[in-house]
C-alpha positions in Angstrom: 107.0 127.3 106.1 110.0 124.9 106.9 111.2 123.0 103.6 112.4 120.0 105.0 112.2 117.4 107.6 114.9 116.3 108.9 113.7 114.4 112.4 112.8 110.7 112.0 113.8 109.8 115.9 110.2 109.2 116.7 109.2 107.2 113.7 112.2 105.3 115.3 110.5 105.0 118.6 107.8 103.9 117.3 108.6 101.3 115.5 110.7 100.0 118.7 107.5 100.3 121.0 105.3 98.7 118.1 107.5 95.9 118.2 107.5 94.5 121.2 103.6 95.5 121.6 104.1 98.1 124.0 101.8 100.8 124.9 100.3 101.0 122.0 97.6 103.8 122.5 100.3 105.8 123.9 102.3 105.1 120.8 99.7 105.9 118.0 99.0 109.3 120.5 101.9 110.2 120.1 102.3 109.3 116.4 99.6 111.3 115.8 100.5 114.4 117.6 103.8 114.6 116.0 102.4 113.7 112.3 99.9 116.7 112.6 102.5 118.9 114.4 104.5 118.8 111.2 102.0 118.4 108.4 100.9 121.8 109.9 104.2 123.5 109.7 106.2 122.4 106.9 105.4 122.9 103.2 103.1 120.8 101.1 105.7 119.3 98.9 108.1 118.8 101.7 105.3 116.9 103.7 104.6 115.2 100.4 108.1 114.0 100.2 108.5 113.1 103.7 105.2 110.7 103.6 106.5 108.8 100.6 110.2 108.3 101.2 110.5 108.1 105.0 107.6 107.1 106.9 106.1 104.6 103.9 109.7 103.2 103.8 110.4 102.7 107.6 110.2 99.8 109.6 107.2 101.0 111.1 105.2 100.8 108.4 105.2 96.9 108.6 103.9 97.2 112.2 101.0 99.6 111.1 100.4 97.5 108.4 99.3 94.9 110.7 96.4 97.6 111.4 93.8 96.2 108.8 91.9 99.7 108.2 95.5 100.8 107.8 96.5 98.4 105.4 93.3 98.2 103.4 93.5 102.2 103.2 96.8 101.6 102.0 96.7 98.8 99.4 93.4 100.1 98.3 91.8 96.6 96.7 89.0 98.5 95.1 90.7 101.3 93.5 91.1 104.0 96.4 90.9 104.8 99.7 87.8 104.7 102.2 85.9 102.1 100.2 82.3 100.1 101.5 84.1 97.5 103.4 86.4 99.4 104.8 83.3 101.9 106.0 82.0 98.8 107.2 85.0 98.1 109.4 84.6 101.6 111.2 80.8 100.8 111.6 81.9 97.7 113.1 82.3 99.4 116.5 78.8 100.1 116.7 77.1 97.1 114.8 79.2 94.5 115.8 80.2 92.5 112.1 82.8 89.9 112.2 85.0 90.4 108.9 87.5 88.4 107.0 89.6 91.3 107.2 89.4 91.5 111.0 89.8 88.3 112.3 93.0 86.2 112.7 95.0 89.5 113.1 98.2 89.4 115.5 97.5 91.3 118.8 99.2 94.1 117.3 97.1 94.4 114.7 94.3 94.1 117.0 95.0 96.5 119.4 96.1 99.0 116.7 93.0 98.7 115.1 90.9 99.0 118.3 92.9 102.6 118.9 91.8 103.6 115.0 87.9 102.6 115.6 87.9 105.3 118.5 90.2 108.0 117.3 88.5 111.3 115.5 87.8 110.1 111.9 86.2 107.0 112.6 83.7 108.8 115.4 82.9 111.3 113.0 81.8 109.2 110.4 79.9 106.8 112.8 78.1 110.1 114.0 77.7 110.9 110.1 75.6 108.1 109.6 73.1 108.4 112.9 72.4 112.0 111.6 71.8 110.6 107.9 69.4 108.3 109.1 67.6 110.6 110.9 67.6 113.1 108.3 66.0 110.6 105.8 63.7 109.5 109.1 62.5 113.4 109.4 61.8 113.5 106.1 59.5 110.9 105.7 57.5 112.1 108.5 56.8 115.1 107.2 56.2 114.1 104.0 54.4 111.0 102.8 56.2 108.2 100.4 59.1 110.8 100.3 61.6 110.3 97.8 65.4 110.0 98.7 68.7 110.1 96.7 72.3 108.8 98.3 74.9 109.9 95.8 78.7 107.5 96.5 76.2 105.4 99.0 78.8 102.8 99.3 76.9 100.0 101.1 74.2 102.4 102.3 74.7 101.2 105.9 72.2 104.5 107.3 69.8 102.6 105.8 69.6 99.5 107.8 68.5 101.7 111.1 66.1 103.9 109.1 62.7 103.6 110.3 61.6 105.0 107.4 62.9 102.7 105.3 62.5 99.6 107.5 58.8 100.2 107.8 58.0 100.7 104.2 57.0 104.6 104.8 59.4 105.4 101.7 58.1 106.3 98.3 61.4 105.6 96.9 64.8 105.3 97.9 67.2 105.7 95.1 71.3 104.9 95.9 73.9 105.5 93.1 77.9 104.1 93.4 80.6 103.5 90.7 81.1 100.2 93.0 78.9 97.8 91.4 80.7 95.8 94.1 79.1 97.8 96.6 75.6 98.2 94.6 75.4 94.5 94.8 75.6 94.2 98.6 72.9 96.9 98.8 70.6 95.2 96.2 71.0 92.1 98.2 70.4 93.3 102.0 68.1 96.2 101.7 67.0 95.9 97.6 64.2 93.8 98.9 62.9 96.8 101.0 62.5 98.8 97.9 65.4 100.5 97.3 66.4 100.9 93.8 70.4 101.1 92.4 72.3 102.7 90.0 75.7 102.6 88.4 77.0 105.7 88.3 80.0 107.8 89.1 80.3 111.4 89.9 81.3 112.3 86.2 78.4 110.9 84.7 76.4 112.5 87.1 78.5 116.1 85.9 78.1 115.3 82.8 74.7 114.8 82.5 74.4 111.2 81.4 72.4 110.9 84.6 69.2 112.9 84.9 67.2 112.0 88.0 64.7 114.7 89.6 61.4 114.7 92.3 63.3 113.7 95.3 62.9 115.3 98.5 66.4 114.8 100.0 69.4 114.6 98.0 72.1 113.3 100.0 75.9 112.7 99.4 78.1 111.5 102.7 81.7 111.0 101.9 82.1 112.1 98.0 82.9 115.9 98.8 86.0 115.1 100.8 87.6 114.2 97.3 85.8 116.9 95.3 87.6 120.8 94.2 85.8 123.8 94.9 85.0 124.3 91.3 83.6 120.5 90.6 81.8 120.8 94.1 79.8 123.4 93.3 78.9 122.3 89.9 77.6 119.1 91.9 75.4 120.9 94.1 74.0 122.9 91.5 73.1 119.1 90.1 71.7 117.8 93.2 69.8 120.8 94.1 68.4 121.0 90.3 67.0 117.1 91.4 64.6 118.3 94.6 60.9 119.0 94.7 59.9 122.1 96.2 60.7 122.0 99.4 62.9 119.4 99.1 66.5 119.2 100.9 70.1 119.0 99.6 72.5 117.7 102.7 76.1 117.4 102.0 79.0 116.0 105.0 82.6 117.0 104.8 85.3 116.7 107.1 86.7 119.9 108.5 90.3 120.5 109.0 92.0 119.7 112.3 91.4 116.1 112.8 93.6 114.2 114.8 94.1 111.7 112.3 95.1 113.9 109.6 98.9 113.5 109.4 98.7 109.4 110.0 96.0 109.1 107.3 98.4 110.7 104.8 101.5 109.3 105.8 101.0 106.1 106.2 97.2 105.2 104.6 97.9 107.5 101.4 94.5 108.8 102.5 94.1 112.1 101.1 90.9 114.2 101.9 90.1 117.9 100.9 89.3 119.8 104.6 86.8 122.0 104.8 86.0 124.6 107.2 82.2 125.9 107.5 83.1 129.0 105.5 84.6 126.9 102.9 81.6 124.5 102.5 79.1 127.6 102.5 80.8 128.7 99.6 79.8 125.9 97.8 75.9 127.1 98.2 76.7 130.2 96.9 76.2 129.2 92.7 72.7 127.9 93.2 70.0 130.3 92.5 69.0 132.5 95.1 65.4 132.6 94.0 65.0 129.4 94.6 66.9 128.4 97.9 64.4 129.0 101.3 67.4 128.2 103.5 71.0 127.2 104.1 71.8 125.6 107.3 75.6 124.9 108.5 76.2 122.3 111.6 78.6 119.5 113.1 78.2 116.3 114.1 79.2 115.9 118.1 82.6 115.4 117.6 82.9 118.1 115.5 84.7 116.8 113.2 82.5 117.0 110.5 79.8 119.8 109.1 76.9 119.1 107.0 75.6 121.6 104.7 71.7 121.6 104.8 70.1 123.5 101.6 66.4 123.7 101.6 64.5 124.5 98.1 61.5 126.7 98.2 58.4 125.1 98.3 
């Protein structure tokens, strides 16, 4: 693998189309093509290097800046990257909220952010949530006052189109965050519909400060992406320990290859771990054997995305 980069030209280019608010769909296309084209091909610590001291401190930057999932990514108000409101801003496409963050952007900003909510990433995740809330939706018919765990639920946004939940067919629904932030807009919006919340990160939950157990699914959206093999594995062991018989562990993570790979490193500081199938069945492979009925792999439609479905003998 190459070392170094030397090419800035089309961060260059960019900056000059951005500018003048020209062709901007083209622009970020191309932007993206080239940022994966060498993030692919050059060494981690060169790529690294390259992120940090040339595209952060070009004049484009200030232009994509004006992109507010860009910029929030970036500037990371609650700690890191990816957070509820920013979620939020990518579900925006589909539910239609007005944010502070959103409006009163320039044009560029506007049509920048337009070009994000459709690209790969933000698709994926939209596609995420329909097959969450039908997950949850399943469940509940086929089991009575079923009992559900969201692990990182951020605002829990599946839940406002769950049937399940929205009809009061739940037994309980349980969702855990380190974003008391976050927990408060869920207590407020769907807390009234019975579901309960919980402070509590990932390492309390490894560490066994947490001990929770008869749920029938046992979900966890986004939190994997951030999580090593080793620590990933541990969790699902966790989770899996949590489920009735018969119960169901269901765990997303993006798989590599996304278009917006290189940009979302580059110039969000947004750093994932990629998975491919193989790599997330692996993280199956430390729970008991006697006690797992099946593991199911799939995408969502964009395939940009798998799930790994884990069902518990009942």
């Amino acid at each position: 693998m190459t070392t170094t980069i030397t090419s800035t030209n089309f961060l260059d280019m960019g900056a000059a189309r951005l500018e003048r608010v020209e062709d901007v769909a083209e622009t970020m296309a191309g932007l993206f093509f080239v940022l994966n084209g060498m993030r692919q091909y050059v060494s981690e610590s060169a790529w690294k290097q390259f992120a940090a001291e040339e595209c952060r401190q070009h004049s484009l930057m200030q232009f994509l800046q004006q992109d507010p999932l860009t910029s929030r990514a970036f500037t990371k108000p609650r700690g890191y990257a990816g957070d509820a409101v920013m979620m939020d801003m990518v579900y925006a496409a589909e539910d239609g909220y007005n944010f502070p963050e959103v409006e009163g952007i320039s044009e560029l900003g506007r049509q920048l952010y337009e070009y994000e909510l459709q690209s790969s990433a933000p698709k994926a995740v939209r596609a995420r949530r329909r097959i969450i809330c039908e997950k949850v939706d399943n469940v509940a018919m086929k089991k009575p006052r079923a009992h559900i765990l969201s692990l990182a639920c951020g605002h829990l946004r599946e839940a406002y189109n769950c049937p399940a939940l929205l009809e009061g067919r739940l037994g309980r629904y349980v969702a855990i965050d380190q974003d008391k932030e976050s927990l408060a807009v869920v207590e407020r919006e769907v807390g009234p519909l019975g579901v309960e919340t919980l402070a509590a990160s990932v390492r309390d939950v490894l560490k066994g400060r947490i001990t929770l157990t008869g749920f029938d699914l046992v979900y966890a959206t986004g939190l994997y992406d951030y999580l090593t093999e080793s620590v990933a594995q541990r969790l699902c062991e966790i989770l899996f320990g949590m489920l009735n018989p018969g119960g169901r562990l269901l765990i997303a993570n993006f798989l590599p290859g996304i278009t917006n790979a290189g940009y979302m490193e580059a110039f969000m500081d947004w750093w994932l771990i990629y998975r491919t199938e193989a790599e997330l069945h692996r993280l199956a492979e430390t729970l008991p054997d006697e006690q797992v009925e099946m593991i199911n792999l799939f995408g969502e439609e964009n395939k940009n995305i798998a799930f790994l479905e884990v069902a518990r003998k009942g």
